[in-house]
Structures are given as C-alpha cells and as structure tokens.
Backbone bond lengths (Angstrom), bond angles and torsions (degrees), N, CA, C in turn:
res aa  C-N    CA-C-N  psi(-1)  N-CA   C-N-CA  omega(-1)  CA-C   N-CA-C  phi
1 X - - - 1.447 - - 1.536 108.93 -
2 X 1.478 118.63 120.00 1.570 127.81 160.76 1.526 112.51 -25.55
3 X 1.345 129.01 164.14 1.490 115.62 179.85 1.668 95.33 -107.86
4 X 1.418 118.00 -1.08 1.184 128.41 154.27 1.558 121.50 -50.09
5 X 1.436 94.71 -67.22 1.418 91.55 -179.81 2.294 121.90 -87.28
6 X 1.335 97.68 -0.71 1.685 106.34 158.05 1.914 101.04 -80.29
7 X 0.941 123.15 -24.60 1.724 105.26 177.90 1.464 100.87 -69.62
8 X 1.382 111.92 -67.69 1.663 113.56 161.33 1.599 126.85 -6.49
9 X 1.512 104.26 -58.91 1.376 111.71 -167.02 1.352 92.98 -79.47
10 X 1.664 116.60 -50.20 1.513 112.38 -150.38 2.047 88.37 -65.61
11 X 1.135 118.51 -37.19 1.646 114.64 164.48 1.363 123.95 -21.94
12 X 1.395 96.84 -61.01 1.672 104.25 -169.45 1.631 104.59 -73.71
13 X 1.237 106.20 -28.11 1.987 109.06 -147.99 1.855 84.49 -77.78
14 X 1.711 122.92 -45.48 1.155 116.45 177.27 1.943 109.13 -70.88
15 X 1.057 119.36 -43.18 1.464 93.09 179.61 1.523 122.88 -45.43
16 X 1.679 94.15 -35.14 1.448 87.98 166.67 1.493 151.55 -45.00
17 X 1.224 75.29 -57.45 1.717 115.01 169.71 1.407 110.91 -56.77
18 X 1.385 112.90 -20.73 1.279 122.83 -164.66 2.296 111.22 -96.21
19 X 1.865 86.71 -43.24 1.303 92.77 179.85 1.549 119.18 -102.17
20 X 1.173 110.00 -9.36 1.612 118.84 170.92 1.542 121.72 -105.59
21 X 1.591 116.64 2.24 1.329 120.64 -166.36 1.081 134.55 48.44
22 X 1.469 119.91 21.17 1.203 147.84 177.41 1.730 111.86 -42.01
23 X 1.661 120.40 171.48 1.203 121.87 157.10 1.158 111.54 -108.04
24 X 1.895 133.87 160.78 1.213 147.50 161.79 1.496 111.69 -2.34
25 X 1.857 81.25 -66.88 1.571 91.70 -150.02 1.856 102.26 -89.09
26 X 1.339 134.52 -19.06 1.479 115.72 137.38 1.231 141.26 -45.41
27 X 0.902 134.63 -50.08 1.483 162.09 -147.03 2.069 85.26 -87.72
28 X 1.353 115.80 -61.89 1.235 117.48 169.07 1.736 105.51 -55.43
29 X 0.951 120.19 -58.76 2.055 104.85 -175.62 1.427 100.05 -76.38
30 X 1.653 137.41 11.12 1.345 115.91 163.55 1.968 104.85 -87.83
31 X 1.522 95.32 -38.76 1.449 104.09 -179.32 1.228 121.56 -30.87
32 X 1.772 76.19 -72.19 2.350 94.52 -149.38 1.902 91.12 -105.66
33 X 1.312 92.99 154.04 1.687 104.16 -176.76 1.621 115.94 -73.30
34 X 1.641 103.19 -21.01 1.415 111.11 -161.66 1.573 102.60 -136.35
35 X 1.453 105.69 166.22 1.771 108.41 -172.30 1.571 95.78 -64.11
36 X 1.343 99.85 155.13 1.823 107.75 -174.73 1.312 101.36 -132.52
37 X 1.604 124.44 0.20 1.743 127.94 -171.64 1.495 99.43 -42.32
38 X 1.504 108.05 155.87 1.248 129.08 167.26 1.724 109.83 47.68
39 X 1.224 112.59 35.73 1.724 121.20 164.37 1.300 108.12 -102.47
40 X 1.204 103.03 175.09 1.666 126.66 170.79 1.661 104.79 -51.85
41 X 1.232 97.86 -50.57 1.584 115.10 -173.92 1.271 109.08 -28.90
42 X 1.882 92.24 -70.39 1.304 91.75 -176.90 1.768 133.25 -89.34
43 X 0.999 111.69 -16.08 1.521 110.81 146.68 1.572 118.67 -49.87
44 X 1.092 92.38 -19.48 1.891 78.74 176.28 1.713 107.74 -87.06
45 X 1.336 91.43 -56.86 2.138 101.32 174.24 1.358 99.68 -39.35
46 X 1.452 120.34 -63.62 1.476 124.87 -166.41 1.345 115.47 -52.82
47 X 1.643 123.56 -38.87 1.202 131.94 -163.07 1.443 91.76 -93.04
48 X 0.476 138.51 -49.92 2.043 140.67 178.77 1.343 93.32 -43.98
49 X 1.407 120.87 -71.62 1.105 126.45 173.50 1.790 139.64 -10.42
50 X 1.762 93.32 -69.87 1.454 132.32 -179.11 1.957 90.34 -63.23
51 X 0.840 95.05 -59.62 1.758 109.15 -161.53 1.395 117.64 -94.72
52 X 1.813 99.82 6.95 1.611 93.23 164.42 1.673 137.21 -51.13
53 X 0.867 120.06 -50.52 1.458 129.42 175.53 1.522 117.73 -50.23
54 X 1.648 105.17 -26.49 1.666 102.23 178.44 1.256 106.85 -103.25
55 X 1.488 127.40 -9.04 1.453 143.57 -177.76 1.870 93.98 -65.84
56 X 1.392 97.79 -63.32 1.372 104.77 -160.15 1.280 107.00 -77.49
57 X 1.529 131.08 -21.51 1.649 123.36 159.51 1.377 107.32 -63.76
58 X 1.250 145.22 -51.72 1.091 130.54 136.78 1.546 138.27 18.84
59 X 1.449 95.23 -95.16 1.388 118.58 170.74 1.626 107.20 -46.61
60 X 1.505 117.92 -52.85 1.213 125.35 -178.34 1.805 125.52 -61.39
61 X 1.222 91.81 -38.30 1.872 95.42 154.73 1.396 123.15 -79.10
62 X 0.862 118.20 23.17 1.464 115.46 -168.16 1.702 106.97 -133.87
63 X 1.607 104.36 -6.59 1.122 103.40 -172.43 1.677 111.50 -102.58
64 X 1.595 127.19 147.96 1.407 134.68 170.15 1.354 113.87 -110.93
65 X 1.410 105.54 136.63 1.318 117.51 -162.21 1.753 120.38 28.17
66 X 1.411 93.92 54.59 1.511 83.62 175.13 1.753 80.91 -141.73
67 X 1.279 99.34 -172.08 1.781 132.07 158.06 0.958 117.51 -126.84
68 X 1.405 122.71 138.91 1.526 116.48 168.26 1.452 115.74 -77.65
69 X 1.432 118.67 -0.59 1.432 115.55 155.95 1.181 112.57 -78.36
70 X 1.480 140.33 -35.27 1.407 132.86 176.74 1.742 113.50 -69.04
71 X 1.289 134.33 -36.04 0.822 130.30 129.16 2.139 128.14 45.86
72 X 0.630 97.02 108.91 1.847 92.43 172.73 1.563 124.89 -81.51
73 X 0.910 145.51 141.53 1.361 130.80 -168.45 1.261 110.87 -101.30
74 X 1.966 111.71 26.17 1.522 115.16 -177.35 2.166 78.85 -117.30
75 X 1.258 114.09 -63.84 1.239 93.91 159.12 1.071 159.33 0.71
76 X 1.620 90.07 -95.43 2.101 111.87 145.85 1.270 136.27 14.30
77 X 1.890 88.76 -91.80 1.248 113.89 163.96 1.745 134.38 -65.21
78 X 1.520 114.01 -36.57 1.308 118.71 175.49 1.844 91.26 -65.94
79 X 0.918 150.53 -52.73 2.054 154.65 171.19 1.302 84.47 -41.84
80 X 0.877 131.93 -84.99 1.842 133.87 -148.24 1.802 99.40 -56.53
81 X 1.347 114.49 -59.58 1.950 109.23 -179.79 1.995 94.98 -64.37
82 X 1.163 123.85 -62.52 1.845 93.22 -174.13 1.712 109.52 -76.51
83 X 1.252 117.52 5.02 1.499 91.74 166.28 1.618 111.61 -74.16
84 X 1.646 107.97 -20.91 1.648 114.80 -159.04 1.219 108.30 -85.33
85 X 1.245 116.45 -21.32 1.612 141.37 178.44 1.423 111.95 -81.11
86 X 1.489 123.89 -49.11 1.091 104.58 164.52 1.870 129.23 -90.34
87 X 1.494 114.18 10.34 1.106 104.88 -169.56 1.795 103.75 -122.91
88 X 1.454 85.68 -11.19 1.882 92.74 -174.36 1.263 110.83 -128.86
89 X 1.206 116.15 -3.50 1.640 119.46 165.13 1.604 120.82 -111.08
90 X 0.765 129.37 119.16 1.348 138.11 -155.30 1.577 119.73 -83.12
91 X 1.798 96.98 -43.89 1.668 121.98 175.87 1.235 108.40 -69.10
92 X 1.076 136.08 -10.42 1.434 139.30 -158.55 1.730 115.33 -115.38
93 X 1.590 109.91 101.21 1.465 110.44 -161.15 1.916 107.48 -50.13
94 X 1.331 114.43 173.82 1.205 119.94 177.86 1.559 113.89 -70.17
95 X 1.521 97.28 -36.90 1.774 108.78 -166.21 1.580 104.04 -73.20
96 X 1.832 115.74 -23.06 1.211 112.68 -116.76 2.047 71.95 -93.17
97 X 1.315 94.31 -36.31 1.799 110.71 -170.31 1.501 101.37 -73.24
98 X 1.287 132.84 -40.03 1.383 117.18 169.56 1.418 123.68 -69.16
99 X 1.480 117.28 -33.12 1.556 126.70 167.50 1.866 110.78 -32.33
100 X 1.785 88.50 -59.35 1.286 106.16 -151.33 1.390 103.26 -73.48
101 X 1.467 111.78 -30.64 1.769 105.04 169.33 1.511 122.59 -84.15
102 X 1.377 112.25 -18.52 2.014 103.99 149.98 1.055 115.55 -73.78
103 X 0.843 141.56 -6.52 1.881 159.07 178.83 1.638 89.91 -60.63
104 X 1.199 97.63 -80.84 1.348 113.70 -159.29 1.872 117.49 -86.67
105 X 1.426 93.31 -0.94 1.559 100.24 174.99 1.597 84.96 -78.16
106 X 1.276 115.03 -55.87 1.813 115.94 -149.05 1.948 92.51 -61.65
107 X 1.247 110.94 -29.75 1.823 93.98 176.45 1.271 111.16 -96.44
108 X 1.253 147.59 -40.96 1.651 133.56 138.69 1.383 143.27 -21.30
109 X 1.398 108.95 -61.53 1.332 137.29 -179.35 1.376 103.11 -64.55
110 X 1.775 97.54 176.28 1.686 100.99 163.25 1.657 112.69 -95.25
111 X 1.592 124.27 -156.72 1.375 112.79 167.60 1.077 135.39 -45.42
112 X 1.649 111.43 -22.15 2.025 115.71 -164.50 1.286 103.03 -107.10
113 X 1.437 109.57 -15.89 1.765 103.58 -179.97 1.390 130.85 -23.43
114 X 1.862 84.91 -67.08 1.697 108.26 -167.61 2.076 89.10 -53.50
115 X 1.264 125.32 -60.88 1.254 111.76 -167.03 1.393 135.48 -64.66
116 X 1.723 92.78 -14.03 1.313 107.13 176.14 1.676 119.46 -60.63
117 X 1.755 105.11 -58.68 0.974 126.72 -174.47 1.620 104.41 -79.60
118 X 1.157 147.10 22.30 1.552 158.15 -178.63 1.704 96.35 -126.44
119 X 1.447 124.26 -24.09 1.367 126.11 179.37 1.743 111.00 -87.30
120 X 1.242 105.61 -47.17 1.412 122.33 176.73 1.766 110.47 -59.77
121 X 1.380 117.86 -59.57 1.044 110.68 170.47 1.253 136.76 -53.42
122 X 1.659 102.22 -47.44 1.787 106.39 179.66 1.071 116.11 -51.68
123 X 1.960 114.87 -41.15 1.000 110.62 172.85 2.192 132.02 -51.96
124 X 1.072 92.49 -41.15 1.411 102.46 -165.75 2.237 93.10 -65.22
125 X 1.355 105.07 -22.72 1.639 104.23 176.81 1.852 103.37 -63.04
C-alpha cells in the first residue's frame, strides 16, 4: 500500500474512532477488507493514537480564533496524522506531510479546509 493511500485509510479508521468511539483495532476491521499489521497504516492510527493528547495540545496552540473543541472531526483528524508525521516521524519530509493533509482536506473537507489546515500547520513550522 502507497503511504498515500495509508494516510487515506489511517483518515477514515480515525474519523471513526473519532465519531463512534470506537477502538484502534475495530475501527481498523471496519475500514480495510484485509489484515494491515505492521504497515504505515497502522503506525500512523497507532501513533496518533499513543500521542494523541500531545498531538491535540499541539494542534490547540496553534490555533486562531478557533478551539480545538469547535473543531470538525474531518479536520481533526487530517491535523492529528500530519502533526504525527511531522513531529514523530522523521523519514517523512515537512512539505511532503502538509501537502498530503491539504490533499485530502480539499476531498474530505469543505472549500476552506485545504487552507485551513495549510494555515495551521505552516504555522506550527
């Protein structure tokens, strides 16, 4: 699997996780059709996971006139996988993790996403 299309998944598997209160490892067998152990995928779910609480303080200083409780949970989650990417993954260029979460804000999101989440990040660089 592309690490293109594991941001994707790890996307969906946390919205899940996000709007059903789901666990990891459900939320992963509602996703993907087939075992995904030891992928990108799941190092990303897992690491979001592990490092949620500092992801989202994070996210939460970084934000203007917003809250990270007001927040979207299509948002959210695309902030939480490139905050983890650029702050806990090392291999993974700076541009390459913000690209990939306006990428996927602009097909998730509504019109302001992609800029939203391209504002939030640059900032936190």
């Amino acid at each position: 699997m592309k690490r293109r299309t594991a941001r994707e998944k790890a996307f969906q598997i946390l919205f899940q996780m996000d709007v059903n209160d789901i666990d990891p490892k459900d939320a992963i067998e509602h996703v993907m059709e087939q075992p995904v152990e030891g992928t990108y995928l799941t190092e990303l779910v897992y690491g979001v996971v592990e490092h949620r609480d500092a992801i989202d303080s994070k996210i939460d200083d970084n934000l203007e006139k917003w809250t990270f409780s007001r927040l979207a949970s299509v948002e959210k989650n695309l902030l939480r996988i490139a905050v983890f990417e650029l702050f806990y993954k090392e291999d993974v260029p700076q541009g390459v993790a913000i690209n990939e979460a306006v990428e996927l804000a602009n097909d998730y999101g509504d019109e302001k996403s992609g800029k939203f989440i391209n504002g939030v990040l640059s900032k936190m660089l």
